[in-house]
C-alpha atoms as one frame of an Amber mdcrd trajectory, in Angstrom:
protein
 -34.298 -66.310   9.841 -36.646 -66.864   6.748 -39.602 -64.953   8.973 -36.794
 -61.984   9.560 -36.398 -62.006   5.961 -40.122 -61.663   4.988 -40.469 -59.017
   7.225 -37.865 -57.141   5.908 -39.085 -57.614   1.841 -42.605 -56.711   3.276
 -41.016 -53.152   5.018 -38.810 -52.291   2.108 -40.518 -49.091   0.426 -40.750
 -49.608  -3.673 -38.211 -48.188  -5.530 -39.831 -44.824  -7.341 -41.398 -45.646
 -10.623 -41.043 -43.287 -13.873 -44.738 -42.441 -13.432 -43.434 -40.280  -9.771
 -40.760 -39.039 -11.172 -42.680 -37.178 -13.945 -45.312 -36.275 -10.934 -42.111
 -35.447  -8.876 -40.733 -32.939 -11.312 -44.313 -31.987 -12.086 -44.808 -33.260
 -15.884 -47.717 -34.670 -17.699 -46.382 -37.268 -19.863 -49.414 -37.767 -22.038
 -49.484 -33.935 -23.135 -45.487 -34.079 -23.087 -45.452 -36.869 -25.681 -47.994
 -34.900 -27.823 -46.068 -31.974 -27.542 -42.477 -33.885 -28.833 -44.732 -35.861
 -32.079 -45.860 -32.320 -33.136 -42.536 -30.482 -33.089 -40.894 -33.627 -34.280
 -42.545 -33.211 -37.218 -42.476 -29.406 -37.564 -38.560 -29.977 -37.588 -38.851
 -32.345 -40.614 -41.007 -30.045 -42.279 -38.469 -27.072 -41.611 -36.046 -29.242
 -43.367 -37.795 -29.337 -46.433 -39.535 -25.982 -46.462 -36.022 -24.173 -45.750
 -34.448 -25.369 -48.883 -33.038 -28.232 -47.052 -30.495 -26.051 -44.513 -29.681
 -27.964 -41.960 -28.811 -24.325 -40.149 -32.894 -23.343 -40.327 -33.332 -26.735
 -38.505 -30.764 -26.090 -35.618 -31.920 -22.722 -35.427 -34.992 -24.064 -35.027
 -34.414 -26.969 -32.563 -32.718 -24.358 -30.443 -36.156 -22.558 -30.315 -37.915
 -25.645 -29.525 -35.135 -26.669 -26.508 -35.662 -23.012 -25.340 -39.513 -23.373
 -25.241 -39.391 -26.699 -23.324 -37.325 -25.718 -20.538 -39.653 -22.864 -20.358
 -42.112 -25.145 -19.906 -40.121 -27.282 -17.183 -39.496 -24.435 -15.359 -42.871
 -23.185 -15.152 -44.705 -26.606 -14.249 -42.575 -26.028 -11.275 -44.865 -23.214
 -10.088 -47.993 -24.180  -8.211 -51.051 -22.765  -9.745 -51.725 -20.161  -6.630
 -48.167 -19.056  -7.719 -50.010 -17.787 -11.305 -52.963 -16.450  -9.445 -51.029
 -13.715  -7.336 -48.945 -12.648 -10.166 -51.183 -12.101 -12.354 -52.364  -8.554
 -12.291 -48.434  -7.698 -11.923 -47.893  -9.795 -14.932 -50.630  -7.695 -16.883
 -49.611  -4.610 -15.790 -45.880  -5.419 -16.707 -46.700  -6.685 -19.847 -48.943
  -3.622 -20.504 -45.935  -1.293 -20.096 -43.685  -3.219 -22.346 -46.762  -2.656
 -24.982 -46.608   1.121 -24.637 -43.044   0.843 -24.981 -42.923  -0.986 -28.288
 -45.431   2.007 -29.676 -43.040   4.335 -28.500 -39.365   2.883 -28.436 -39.963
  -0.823 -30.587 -37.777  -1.900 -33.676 -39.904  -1.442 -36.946 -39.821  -4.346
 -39.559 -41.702  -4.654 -42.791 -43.660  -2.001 -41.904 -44.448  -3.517 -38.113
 -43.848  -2.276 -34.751 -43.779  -5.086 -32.527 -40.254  -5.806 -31.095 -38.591
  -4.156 -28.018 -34.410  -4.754 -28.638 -32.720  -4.624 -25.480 -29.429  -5.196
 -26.679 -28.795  -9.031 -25.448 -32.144  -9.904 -26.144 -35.220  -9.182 -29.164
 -38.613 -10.151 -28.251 -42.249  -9.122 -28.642 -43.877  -7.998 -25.678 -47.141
  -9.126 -27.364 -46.460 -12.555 -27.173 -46.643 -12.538 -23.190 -49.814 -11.034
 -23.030 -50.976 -14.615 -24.524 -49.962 -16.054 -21.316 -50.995 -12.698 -19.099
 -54.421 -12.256 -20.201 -55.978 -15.706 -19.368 -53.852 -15.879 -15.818 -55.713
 -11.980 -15.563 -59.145 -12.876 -16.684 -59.289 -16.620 -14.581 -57.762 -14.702
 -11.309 -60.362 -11.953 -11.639 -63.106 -14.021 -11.658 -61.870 -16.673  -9.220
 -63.582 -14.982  -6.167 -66.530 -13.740  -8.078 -70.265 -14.838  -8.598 -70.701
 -16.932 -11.437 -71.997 -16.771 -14.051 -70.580 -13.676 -14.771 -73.055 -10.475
 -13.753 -73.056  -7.559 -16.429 -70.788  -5.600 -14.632 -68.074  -8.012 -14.445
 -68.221  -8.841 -17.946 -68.007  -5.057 -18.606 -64.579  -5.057 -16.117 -63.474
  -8.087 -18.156 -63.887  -6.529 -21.904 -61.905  -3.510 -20.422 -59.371  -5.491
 -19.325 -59.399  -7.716 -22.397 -59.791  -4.383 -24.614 -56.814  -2.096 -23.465
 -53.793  -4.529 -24.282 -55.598  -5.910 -27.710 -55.647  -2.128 -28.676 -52.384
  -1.843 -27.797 -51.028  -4.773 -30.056 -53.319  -3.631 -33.172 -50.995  -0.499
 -33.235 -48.281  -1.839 -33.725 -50.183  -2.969 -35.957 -50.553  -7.094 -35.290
 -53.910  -8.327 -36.068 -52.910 -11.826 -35.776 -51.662 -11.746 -32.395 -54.232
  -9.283 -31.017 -56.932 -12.055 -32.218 -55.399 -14.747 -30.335 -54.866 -12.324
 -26.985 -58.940 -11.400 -27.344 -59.596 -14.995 -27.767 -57.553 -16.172 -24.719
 -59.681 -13.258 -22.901 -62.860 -14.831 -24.225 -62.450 -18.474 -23.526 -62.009
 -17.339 -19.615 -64.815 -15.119 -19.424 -67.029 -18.051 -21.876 -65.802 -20.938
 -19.206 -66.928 -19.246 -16.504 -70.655 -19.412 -17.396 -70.972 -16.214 -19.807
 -74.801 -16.628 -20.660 -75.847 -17.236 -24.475 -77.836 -14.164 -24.744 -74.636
 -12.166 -24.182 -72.315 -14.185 -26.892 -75.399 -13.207 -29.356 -75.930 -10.245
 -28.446 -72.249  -9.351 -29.079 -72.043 -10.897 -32.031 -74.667  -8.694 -33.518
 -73.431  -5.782 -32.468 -70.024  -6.877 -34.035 -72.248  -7.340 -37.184 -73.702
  -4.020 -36.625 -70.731  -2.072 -36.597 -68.931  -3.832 -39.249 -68.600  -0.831
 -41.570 -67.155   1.485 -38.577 -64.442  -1.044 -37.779 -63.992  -1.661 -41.671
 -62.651   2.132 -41.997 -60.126   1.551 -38.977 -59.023  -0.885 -40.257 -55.412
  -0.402 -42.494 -55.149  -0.841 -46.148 -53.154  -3.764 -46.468 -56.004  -5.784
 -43.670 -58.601  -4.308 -46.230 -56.423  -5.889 -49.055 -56.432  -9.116 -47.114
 -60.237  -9.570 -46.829 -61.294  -8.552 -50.436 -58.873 -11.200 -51.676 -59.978
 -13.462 -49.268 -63.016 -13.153 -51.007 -61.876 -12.827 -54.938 -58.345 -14.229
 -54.948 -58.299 -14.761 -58.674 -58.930 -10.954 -58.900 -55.059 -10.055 -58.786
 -53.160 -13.872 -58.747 -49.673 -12.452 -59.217 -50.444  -9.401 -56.664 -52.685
  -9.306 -53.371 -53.571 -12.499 -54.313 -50.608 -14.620 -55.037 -49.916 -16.681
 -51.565 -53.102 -17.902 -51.371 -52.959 -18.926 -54.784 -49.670 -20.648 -54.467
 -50.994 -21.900 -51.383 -54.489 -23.627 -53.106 -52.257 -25.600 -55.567 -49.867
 -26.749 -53.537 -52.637 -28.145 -50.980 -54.035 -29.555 -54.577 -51.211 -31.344
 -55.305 -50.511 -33.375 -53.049 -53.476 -35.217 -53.102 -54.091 -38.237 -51.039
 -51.072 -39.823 -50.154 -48.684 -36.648 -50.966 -45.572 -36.377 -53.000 -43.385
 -37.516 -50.225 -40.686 -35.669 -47.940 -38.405 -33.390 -49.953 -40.321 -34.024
 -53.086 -42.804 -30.694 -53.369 -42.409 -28.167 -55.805 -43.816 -25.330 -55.289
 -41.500 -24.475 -52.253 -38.637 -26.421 -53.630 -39.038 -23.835 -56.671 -39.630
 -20.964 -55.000 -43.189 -20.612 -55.712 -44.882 -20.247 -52.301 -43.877 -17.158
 -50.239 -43.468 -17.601 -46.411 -42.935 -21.787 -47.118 -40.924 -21.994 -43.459
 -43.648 -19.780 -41.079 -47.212 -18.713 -42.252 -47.511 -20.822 -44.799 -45.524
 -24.317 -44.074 -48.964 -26.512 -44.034 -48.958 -25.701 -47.540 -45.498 -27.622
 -48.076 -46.478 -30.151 -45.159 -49.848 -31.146 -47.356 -48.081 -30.831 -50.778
 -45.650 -33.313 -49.186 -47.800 -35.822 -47.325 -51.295 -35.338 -49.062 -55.011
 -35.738 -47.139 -53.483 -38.760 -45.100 -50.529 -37.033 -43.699 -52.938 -33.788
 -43.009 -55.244 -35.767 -41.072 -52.713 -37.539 -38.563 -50.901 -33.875 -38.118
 -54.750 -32.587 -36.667 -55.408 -35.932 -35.061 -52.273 -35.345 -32.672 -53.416
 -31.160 -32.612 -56.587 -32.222 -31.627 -55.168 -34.849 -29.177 -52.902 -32.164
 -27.622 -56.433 -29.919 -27.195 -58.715 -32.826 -25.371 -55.835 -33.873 -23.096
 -55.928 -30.188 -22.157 -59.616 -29.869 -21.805 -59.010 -33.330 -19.780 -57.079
 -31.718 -16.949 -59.034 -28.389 -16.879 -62.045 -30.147 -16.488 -60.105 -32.036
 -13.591 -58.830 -28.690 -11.831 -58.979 -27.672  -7.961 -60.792 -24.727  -8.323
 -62.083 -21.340 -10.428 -58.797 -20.077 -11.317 -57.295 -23.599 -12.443 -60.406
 -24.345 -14.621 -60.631 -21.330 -15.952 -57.222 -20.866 -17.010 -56.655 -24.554
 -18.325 -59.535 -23.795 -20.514 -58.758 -20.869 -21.887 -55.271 -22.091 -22.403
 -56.877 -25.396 -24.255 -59.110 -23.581 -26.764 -56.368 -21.048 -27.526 -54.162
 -23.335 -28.661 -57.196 -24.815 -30.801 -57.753 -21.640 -32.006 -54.040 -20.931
 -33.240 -54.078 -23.753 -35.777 -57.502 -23.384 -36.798 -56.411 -19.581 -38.034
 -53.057 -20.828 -39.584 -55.184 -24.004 -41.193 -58.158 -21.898 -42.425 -55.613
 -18.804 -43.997 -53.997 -21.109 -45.651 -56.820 -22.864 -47.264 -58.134 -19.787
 -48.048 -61.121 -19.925 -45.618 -59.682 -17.204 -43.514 -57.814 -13.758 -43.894
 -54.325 -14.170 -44.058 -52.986 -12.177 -40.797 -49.894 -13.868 -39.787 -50.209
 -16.272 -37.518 -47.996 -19.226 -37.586 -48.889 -23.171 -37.218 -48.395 -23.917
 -33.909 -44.471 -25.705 -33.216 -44.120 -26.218 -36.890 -43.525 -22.703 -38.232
 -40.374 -21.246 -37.772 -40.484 -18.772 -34.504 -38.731 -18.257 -31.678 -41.023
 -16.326 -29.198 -44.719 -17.771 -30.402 -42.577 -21.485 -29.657 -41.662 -20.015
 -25.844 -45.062 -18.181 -25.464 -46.624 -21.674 -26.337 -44.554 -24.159 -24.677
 -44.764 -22.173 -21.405 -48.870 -22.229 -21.459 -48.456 -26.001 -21.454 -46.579
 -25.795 -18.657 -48.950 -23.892 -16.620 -51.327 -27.261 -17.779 -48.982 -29.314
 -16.317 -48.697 -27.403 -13.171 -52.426 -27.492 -12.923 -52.700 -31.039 -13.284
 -49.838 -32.586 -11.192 -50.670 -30.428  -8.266 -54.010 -31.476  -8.329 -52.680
 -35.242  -8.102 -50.590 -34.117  -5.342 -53.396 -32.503  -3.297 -55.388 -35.597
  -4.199 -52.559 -37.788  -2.696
């Protein structure tokens, strides 16, 4: 009886573990917990730079509950799911672009919504997700590194939609879209020479794109460079925005306790400009921990592209990785006056609906990548 009994404790399978049911449902619970700490904290900060309105901050957990299932739902995907889609999901998105130039809702002087009654979004936002899946399946099958040719092919594809988006016009979000291009084509081995080479001829023709450009982007970069030249004009945010940063010092004035979005005196406080009321609040100290988990979020991605199956997976987890780097170095940098300002919001913390979806859904793409690469491993 007692040797029956063994034998049946040694052929009873182990009950599932938390760590398979995350694999099962295909979620990374490193980058997941990352993910929760930074828009945990965005929704205190909402809090405070919203006047205290407790409606901003359901509005805005709504947004963030919306994002995450997006997220869930696309982890479910494999990644060869991503790789046929893609040139349907560029040429989709590229129609919805020509749309908003044509048929989009105008605010402040910006084209960049399509309204379709039940639902208000900008097209824009899913070429963030389009153009790396485009780029990564485009040169999955292809000699690397990239030949001339191909990068040519590449800057077309990366050109047309970027164009499209700087109609409307959105400089922010056309930077990030050329960027996610970029990283795909720069993981895939794009030679040094090249990245030079373009970067002088960027130099080059710096007065021809300085006379596309509109006047209020012109506006932007002289008082990038002379702020104090009109402090209650052109250059009053990033005034605003310097003292606040200022006064909080090292250990900040605590939560609730700033003043200069408390009295009104820093424009945008609750989207481009809420690291100005996070530092004011929580000083150097709190600043560094918010970039220690931003940067924590960016080398757990680099972790699992580094990891991927294969060309498309790398390339894509990559691109995906240094994008998001890239989004809160902008919003950081504008803010401290390093940078232009041209709207582009901290990532999870600033108040936004579709950048929150756009965002959350890339990680789940990450996620996909990862646990299916367990699985095949397995």
């Amino acid at each position: 009886m007692i040797a029956n009994m063994l034998h049946s404790g040694r052929s009873r399978k182990p009950e599932p573990g938390w760590g398979d049911w995350m694999e099962t449902w295909h979620i990374d619970l490193p980058l997941l917990l990352l993910l929760m700490l930074v828009a945990a904290v965005g929704l205190f900060v909402q809090y405070s730079a919203s006047g205290h309105s407790t409606d901003a901050v359901w509005s805005q957990l709504q947004r963030l509950a919306l994002g995450f299932a997006a997220m869930f739902a696309v982890a479910q995907a494999p990644p060869d799911v991503y790789r046929a889609i893609s040139p349907w999901a560029y040429g989709l998105t590229v129609l919805l672009l020509m749309l908003v130039l044509a048929l989009g809702d105008t605010a402040k002087g910006a084209q960049r919504w399509l309204d379709l009654g039940v639902l208000r979004f900008q097209p824009s936002e899913l070429m963030k997700l389009a153009m790396p899946m485009t780029v990564a399946a485009f040169l999955h099958h292809r000699r690397l590194p990239p030949t001339l040719f191909t990068i040519g092919l590449v800057l077309l594809l990366i050109g047309m939609p970027v164009g499209l988006i700087m109609k409307q016009p959105d400089l922010g979000t056309a930077l990030l879209v050329f960027v996610a291009g970029s990283f795909a084509l720069f993981f895939a081995g794009l030679q040094w020479r090249w990245i030079i080479g373009s970067l002088m001829a960027v130099a080059a023709a710096a007065p021809l794109l300085w006379e596309r450009l509109h006047d209020y982007q012109r506006q932007r970069i002289l008082t990038l460079l002379n702020p104090e030249s009109d402090p209650l004009g052109a250059g009053y945010h990033i005034t605003q925005s310097k003292i606040a940063i200022g006064s909080g010092g090292l250990f900040g004035k605590g939560w609730l306790n700033g003043t200069q979005a408390n009295l009104d005196f820093l424009p945008e406080a609750h989207t481009d400009f809420i690291f100005a009321v996070f530092s004011e609040e929580m000083g150097l100290l709190g600043v560094l921990m918010l970039l220690a988990l931003y940067l924590a979020v960016v080398g757990r991605c680099i972790y699992i592209a580094a990891r991927a199956q294969d060309t498309f997976q790398r390339l894509l987890g990559g691109s995906l990785a240094m994008t998001f780097f890239i989004y809160f170095f902008i919003n950081i940098g504008m803010v401290i006056g390093l940078l232009p300002v041209v709207g582009v919001p901290l990532p999870l913390v600033s108040y936004g609906g579709t950048s929150a979806v756009s965002l959350l859904a890339s990680f789940g793409m990450l996620m996909s990548i990862h646990t299916n690469r367990k699985l095949l491993a397995k």
